[in-house]
Backbone as CSV, one residue per row, in Angstrom:
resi,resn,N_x,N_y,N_z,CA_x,CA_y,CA_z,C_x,C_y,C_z
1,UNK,-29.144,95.399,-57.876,-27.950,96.201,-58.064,-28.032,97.417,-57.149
2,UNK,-27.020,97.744,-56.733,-26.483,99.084,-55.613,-26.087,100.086,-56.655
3,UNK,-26.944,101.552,-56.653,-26.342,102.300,-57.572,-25.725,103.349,-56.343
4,UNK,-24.950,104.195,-56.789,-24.356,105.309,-55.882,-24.471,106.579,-56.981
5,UNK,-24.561,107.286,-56.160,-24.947,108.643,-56.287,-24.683,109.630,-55.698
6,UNK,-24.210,110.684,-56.202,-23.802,111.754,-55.634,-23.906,113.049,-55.930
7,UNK,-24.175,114.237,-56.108,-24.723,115.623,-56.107,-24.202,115.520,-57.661
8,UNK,-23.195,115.630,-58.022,-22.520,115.792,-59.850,-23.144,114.927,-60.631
9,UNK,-23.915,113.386,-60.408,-24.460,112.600,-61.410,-26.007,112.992,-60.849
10,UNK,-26.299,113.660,-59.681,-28.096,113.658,-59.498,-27.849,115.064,-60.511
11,UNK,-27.285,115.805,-60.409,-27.481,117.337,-61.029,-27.462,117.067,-63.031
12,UNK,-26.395,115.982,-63.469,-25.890,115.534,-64.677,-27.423,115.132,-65.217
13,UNK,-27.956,113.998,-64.572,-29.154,113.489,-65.380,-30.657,114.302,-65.096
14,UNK,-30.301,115.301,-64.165,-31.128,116.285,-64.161,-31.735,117.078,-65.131
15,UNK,-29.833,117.516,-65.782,-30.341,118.495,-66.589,-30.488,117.729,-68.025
16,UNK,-31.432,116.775,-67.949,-31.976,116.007,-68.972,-33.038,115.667,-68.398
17,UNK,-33.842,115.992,-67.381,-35.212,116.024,-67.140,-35.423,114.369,-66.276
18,UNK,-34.387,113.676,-65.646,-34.616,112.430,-65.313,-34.142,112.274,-63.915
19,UNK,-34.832,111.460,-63.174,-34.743,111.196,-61.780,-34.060,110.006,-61.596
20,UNK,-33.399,110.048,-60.858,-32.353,109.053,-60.332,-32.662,107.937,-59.779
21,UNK,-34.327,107.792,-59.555,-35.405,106.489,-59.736,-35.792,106.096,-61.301
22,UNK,-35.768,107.101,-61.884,-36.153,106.583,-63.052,-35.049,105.683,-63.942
23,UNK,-33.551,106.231,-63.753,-32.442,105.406,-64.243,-32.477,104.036,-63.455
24,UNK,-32.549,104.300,-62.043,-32.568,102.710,-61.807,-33.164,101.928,-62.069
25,UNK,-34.544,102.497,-62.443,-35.374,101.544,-62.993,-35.197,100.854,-64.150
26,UNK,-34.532,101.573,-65.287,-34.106,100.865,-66.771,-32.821,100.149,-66.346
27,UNK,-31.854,100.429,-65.409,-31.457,99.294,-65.705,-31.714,98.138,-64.594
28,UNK,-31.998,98.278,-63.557,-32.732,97.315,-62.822,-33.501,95.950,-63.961
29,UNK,-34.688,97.039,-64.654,-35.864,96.051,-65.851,-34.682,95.647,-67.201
30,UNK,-33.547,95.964,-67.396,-32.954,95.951,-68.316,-33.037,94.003,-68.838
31,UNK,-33.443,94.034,-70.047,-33.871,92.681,-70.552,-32.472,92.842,-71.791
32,UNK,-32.470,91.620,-72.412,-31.890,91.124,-73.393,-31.626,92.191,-74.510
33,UNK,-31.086,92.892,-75.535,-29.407,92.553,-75.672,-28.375,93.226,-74.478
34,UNK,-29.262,94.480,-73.443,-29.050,95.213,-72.577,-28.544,94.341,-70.905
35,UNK,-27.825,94.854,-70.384,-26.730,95.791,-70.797,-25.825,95.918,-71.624
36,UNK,-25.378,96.402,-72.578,-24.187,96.454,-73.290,-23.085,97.110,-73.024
37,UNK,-21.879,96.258,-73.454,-20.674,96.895,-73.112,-20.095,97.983,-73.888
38,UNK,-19.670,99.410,-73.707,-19.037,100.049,-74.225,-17.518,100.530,-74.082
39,UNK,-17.216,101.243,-74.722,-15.660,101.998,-74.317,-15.447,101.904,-73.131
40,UNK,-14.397,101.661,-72.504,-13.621,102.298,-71.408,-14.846,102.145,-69.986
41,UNK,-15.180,100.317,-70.409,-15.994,99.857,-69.368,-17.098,100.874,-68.729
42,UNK,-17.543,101.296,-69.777,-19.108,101.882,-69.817,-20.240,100.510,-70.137
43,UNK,-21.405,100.818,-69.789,-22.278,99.708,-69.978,-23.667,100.753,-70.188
44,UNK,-24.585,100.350,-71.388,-25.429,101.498,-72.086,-26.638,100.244,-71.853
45,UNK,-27.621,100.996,-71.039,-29.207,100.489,-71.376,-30.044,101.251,-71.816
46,UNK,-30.843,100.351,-72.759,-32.094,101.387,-72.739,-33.210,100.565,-72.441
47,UNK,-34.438,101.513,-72.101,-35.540,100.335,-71.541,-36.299,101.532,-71.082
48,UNK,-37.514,100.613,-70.923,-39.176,101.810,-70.058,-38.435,101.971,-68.400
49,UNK,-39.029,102.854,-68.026,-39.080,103.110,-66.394,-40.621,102.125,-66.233
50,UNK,-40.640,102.557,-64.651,-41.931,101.942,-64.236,-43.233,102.704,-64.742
51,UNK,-42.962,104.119,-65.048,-43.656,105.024,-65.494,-44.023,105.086,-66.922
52,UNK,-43.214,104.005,-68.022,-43.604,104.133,-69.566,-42.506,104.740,-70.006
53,UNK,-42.145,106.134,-69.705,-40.942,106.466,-69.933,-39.719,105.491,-70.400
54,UNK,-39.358,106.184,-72.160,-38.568,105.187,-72.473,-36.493,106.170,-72.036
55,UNK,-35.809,105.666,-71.809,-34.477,106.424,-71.326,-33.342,105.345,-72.121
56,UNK,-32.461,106.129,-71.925,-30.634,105.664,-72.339,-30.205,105.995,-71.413
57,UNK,-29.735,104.929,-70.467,-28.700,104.953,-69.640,-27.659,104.661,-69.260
58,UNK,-26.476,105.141,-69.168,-25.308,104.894,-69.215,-24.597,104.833,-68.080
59,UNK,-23.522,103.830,-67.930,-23.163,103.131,-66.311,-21.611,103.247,-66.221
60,UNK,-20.999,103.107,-65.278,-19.986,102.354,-64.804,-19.994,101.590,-63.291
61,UNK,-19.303,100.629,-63.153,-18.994,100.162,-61.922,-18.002,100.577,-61.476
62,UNK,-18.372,100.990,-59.888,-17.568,101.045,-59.315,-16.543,100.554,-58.682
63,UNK,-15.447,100.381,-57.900,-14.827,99.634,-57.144,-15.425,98.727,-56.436
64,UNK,-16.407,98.939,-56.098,-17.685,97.867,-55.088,-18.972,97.934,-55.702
65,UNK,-18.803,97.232,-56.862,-19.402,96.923,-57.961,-20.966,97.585,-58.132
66,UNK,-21.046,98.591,-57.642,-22.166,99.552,-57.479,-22.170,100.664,-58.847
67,UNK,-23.612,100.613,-59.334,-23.289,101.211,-60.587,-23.297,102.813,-60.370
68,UNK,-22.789,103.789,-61.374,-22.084,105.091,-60.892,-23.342,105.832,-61.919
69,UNK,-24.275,106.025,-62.544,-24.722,106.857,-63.337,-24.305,107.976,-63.871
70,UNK,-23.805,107.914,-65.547,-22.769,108.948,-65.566,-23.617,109.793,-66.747
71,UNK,-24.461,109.528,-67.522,-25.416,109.660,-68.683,-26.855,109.149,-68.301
72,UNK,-28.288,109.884,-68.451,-29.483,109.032,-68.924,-30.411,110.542,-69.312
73,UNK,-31.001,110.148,-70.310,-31.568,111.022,-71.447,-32.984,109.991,-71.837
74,UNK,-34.289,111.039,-72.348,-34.890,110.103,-73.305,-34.514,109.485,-74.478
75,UNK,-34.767,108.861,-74.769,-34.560,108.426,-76.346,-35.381,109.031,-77.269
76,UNK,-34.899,109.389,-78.305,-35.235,109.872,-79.061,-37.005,109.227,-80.222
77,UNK,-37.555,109.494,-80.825,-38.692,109.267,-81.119,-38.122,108.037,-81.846
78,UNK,-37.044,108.294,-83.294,-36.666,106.934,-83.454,-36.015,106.000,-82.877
79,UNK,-35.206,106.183,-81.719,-35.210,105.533,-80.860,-35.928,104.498,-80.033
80,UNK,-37.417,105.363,-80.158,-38.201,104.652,-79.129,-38.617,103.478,-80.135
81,UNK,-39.302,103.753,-81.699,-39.693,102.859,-82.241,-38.581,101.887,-82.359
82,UNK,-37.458,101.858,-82.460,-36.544,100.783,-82.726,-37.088,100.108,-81.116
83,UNK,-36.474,100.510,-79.908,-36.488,100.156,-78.837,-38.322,98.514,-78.558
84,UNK,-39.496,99.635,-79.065,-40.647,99.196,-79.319,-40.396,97.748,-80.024
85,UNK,-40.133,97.659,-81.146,-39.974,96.866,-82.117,-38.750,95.585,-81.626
86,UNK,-37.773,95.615,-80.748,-37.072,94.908,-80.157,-37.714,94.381,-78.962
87,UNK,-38.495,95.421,-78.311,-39.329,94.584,-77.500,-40.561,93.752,-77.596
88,UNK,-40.705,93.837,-78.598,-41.980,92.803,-79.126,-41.527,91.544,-79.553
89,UNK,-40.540,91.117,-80.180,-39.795,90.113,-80.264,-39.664,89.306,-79.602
């Protein structure tokens, strides 16, 4: 996948402590029930980076089907155990 990026979504997932390698990476690795579809053709992953780091990341496509990064945050502690527990399955 082609993500695009631009100064307003590198600065957005910034100020949540996350690098714009690290989002591609969750959804790049994004496994089974992920990606999911949301509202207004949003698409929500969550998943490890290459680093362990577990994230929520949130997408749109673009016109040239390149994903836009509009949201990515850690997950939260219960988060992670749900996340954990789906991936062992």
């Amino acid at each position: 996948m082609t993500f695009r990026w631009n100064r307003w979504n590198v600065e957005h997932v910034g100020t949540h402590g996350v690098m714009p390698e690290e989002a591609e990476a969750v959804v790049e690795g994004a496994r089974r029930p992920y990606p999911l579809l949301r509202e207004e053709e949003k698409w929500l992953v969550w998943g490890r980076t290459r680093w362990g780091r577990w994230l929520q990341v949130v997408y749109v496509l673009d016109g040239e089907d390149r994903a836009f990064v509009i949201h990515a945050r850690s997950l939260t502690g219960r988060e992670r155990a749900r996340a954990r527990r789906r991936e062992r399955r």
